[in-house]
N, C-alpha and C positions, 0 to 999 in steps of 0.2 A: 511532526516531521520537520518542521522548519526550523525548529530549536537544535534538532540533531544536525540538520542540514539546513544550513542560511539557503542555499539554492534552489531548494523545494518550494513551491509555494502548496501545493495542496495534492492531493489524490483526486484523481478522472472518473468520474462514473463509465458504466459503461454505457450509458448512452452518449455519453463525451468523446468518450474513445470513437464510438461507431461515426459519429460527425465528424471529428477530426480525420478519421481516416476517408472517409466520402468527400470532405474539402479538396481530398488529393487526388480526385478521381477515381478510386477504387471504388468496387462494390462488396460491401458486408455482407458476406452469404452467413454466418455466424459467428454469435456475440452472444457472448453469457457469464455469468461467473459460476457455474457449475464445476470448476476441474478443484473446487474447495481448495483449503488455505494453507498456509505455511506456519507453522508452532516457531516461531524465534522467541531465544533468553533476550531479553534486554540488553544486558549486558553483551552479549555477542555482537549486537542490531548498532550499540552505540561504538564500541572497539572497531569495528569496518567503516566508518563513517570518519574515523578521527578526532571526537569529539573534544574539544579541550574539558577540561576540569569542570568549570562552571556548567559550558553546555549538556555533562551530562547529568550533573547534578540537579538542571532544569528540568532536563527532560524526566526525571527518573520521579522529581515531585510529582509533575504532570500526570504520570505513571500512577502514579500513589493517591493523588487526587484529583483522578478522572471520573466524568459523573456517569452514572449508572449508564447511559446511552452508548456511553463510548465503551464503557465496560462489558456490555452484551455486542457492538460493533465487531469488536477488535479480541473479542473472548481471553480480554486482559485476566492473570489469574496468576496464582505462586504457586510451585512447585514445592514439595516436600524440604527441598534443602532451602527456602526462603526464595529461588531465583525469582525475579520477576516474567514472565513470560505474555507474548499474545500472539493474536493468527493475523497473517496479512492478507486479507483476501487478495485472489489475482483475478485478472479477468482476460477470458479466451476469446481471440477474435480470429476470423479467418476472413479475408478479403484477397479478389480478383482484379488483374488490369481488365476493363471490358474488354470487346472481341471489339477489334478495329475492320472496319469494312476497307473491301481492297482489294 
């Protein structure tokens, strides 16, 4: 992600999520990544980002030699016409302001 995007530094667990959002006061009534994932071509993933030239030829190695963990993570795989493809997982969170007495 940071090759595509210098800005990224990394993806949030959702236990990340659910603390970040409790830092703010909110209460996590749910948090899960159950609503499964999203199929992006690569190529589509790097064209919306801006990628210059180099950056996506980075990323697209990365792509080609990422090691089996990340391959079963991200259900990195090709498509019949050669595309590169993987799933982004999301993650579902639903939080409340608490009830303020008063």
């Amino acid at each position: 992600e940071a090759v595509r995007d210098p800005s990224h530094v990394r993806n949030h667990t959702p236990q990340e999520w659910r603390t970040m959002v409790q830092a703010v006061g909110l209460t996590v009534t749910e948090c899960g990544s159950g609503g499964g994932g999203i199929t992006i071509p690569l190529s589509d993933w790097i064209v919306k980002a801006g990628c210059t030239s180099d950056q996506a030829a980075e990323a697209r190695r990365r792509f080609a030699d990422a090691p089996e963990s990340a391959r079963t993570a991200f259900q990195i795989g090709t498509t019949p016409d050669d595309e590169t493809v993987f799933t982004w997982q999301r993650v579902t969170l639903l939080a409340v302001e608490p009830a303020h007495e008063g």
